[in-house]
N, C-alpha and C positions, 0 to 999 in steps of 0.2 A: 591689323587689329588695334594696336596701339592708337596708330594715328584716326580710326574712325571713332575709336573710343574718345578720342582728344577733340575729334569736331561738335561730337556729339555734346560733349560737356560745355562746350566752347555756345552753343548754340543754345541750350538748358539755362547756360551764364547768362545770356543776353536777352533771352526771352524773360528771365525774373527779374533782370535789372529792366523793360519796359515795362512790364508788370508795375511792378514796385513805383517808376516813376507815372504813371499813366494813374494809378491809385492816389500817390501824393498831392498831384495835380489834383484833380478830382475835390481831395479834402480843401486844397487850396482855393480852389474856384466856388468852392460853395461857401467857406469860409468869408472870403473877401465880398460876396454877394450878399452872403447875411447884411454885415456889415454896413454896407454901401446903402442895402434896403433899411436899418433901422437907422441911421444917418438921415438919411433922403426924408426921412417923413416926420423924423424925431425933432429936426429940426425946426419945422415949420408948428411943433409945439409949445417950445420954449418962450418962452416971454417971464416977464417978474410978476406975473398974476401967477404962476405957474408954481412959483414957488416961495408964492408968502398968501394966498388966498385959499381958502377952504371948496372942496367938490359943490358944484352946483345940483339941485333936483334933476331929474331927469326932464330931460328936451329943453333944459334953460341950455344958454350958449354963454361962456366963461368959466372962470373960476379955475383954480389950481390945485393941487396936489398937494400942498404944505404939510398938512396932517400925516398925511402917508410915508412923507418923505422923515418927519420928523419920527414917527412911528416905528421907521425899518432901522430908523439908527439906534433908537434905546432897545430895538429886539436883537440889533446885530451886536451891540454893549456887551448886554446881559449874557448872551450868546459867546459872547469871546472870555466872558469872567467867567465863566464855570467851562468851557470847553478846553481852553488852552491849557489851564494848572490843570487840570486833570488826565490833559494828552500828555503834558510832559514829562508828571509825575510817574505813569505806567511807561513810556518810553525811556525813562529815566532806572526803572526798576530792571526795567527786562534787558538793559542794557549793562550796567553798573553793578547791579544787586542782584539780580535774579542769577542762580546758577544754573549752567546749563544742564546738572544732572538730576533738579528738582522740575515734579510733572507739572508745576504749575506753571513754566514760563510758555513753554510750548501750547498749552490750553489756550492762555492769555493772547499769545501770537494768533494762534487758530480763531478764536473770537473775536479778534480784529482785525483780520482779515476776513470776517466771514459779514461781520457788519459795517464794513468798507464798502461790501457789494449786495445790503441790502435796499430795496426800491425807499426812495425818501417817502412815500405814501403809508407806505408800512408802519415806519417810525412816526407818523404822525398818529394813526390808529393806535400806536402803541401809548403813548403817550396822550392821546384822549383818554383812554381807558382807565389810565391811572392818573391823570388829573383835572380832565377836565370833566369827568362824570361824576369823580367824587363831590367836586368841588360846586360842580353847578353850572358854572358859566364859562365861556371862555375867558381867556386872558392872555394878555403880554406873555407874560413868565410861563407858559405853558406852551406859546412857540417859541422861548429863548431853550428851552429844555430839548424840543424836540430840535433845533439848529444845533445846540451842546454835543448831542447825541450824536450828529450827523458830523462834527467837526472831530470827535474824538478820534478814530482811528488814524485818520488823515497823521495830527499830530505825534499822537504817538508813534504812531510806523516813521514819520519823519522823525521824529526825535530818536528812536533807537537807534535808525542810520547813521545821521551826524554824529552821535555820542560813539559809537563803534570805529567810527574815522577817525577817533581821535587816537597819537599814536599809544603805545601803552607805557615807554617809556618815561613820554610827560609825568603818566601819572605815578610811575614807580618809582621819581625821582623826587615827584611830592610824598608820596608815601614814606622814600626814606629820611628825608627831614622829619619827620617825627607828626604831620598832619594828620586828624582824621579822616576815615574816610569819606563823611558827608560834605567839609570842607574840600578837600581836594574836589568833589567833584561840581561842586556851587564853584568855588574859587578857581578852579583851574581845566574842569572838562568844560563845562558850560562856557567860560569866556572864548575858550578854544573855539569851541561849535557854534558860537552867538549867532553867525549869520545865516546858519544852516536853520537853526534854530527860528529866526525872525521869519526868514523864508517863509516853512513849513507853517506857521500860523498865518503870517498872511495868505497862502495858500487855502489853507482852512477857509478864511475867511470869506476866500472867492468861492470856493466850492459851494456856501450855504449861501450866498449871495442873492442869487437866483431861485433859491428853492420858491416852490407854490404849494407843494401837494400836503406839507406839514402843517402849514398855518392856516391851512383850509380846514383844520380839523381844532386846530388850538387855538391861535390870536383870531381865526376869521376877522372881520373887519371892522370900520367905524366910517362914517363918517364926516365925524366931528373933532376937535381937538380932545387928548386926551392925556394927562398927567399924569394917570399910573398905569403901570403893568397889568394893574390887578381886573383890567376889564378890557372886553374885546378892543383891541388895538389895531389900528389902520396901517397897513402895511402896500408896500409899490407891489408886490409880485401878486397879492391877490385881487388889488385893483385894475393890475393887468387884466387879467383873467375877469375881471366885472366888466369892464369899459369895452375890451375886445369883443366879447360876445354881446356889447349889446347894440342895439338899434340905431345909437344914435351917432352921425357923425364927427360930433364935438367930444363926445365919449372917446370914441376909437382915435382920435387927432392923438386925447392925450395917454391913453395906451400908449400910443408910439413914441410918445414926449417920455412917460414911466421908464419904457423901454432903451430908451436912448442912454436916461440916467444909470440906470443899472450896469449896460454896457461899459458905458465910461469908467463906471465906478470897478469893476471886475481889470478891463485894461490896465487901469494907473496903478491894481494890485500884483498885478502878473509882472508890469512894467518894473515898481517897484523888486518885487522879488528876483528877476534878473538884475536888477541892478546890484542887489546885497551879495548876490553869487559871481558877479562879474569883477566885484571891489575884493571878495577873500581868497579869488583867486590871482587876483593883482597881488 
C-alpha cells in the first residue's frame, strides 16, 4: 500500500511539474513572439521625421509622432506627481501608523486591493464623470488623474511591503535616541526601503504606460502640438488604437513605430527596477 501510494505521488509529482513547465513555455513563446513581431515592424518605422515632425492628414504619406510622444510624457509627469506621494503616503500609514486594531486600516487594504483589480476602462468612466463632463472638454489632467488612480494601489501595496521589511529593531533603536516618530520613519525606514521603494514606482509607472481605455475617455487626442494639459492632449496609446484601425498603410507603419516606443520604454523600466533590487540585495 505504502509503496503504491509512493508511485502514485511520485507520478501526480511529475505530471504537475510538466504541467507547470509546458504552461511556462507557453507564456514564453508568446512572450518572446510579441516581442520579435513588434521589433520586426516597429523598426521599419522609426526615422527622425518620426520623432520631431507632427501626424500627417489622412492618405498623405510621412510625418511623425512628435506630438504624441511629447504628449504621453507631460501625461505620464503629471501622473507620477499625484500617484506616487499619495501611494506612499497610505503605504506609509498602514504600515508605520496605522494600528492593526483600528477598522480603518484593513478597509484601506480592502479598497486597494479591490482597485488593483478594477478594469482601467472603469476608471476612465469614472473619471469622465467627474471631470470631464463637469468641465466640458477633455484634457491632459483628466487622463493624468485617471493614470493617478490607476498607479495608486500598485504603490502603496508596494510601499507597505517594503516599509514592513524593514527590521523593527532599526527603528526602536532610533526611537530610543530620543527621535520622533515622523523623523525616524523619513530618516531611517525610508532610506532603509529606498530601493524597494524606487522599484514600486517605477513599476507603477510601467503598469499605466500602456493604458488606452482611460484616455479614451479623458485626454482623447490631438493632433497638433499642445502646451497645456488643459485641452485634449495627444497621447501614443490612443493614436495606436487610431492608426491601427485605420485604412491606411502609413498609419498602421507608424502604429507599429508608437508600439515599439512604448515597449522599449516599459523594458528599460522593468530593466531598471531589477537592477535597484539586484544592487540592495548586493
Amino acid at each position: 500500500m505504502r509503496l503504491r501510494s509512493l508511485k502514485i505521488r511520485k507520478v501526480f509529482d511529475l505530471a504537475i511539474k510538466i504541467i507547470a513547465g509546458v504552461s511556462a513555455g507557453i507564456g514564453i513563446v508568446a512572450l518572446f513572439w510579441i516581442l520579435i513581431s513588434v521589433f520586426r515592424h516597429g523598426f521599419k518605422a522609426i526615422n527622425w521625421s518620426f520623432f520631431t515632425s507632427l501626424p500627417t492628414p489622412p492618405g498623405m504619406i510621412g510625418g511623425g509622432l512628435a506630438n504624441a510622444i511629447v504628449g504621453t510624457l507631460m501625461i505620464t509627469v503629471v501622473a507620477t506627481l499625484i500617484g506616487v506621494p499619495v501611494g506612499l503616503m497610505a503605504g506609509t500609514y498602514l504600515s508605520e501608523f496605522g494600528s492593526d486594531s483600528s477598522k480603518l486600516v484593513p478597509a484601506i487594504r480592502f479598497f486597494s486591493n479591490v482597485l488593483m483589480g478594477i478594469p482601467s476602462i472603469i476608471v476612465g468612466v469614472f473619471v469622465y464623470t467627474i471631470l470631464v463632463r463637469p468641465t466640458g472638454h477633455f484634457s491632459g489632467y483628466a487622463g493624468a488623474v485617471s493614470l493617478a488612480i490607476i498607479m495608486f494601489p500598485v504603490v502603496a501595496r508596494t510601499t507597505e511591503d517594503m516599509l514592513t521589511m524593514v527590521p523593527n529593531s532599526l527603528k526602536e533603536a532610533a526611537l530610543a535616541l530620543g527621535a520622533p516618530r515622523w523623523k525616524v520613519t523619513l530618516q531611517i525606514v525610508f532610506r532603509a526601503a529606498r530601493s524597494g521603494l524606487v522599484t514600486g514606482s517605477l513599476l507603477a509607472v510601467a503598469r499605466v504606460s500602456g493604458e488606452t481605455a482611460p484616455l479614451l475617455f479623458t485626454a482623447l487626442n490631438n493632433p497638433y502640438w499642445v502646451f497645456s494639459l488643459n485641452d485634449p492632449t495627444p497621447n501614443l496609446t490612443v493614436t495606436i488604437f487610431n492608426y491601427a484601425m485605420s485604412p491606411y498603410p502609413d498609419w498602421q507603419q507608424q502604429a507599429w513605430g508608437a508600439s515599439l516606443l512604448i515597449t522599449i520604454g516599459v523594458l528599460l523600466l522593468f530593466i531598471l527596477g531589477r537592477a535597484i533590487v539586484r544592487e540592495r540585495r548586493y
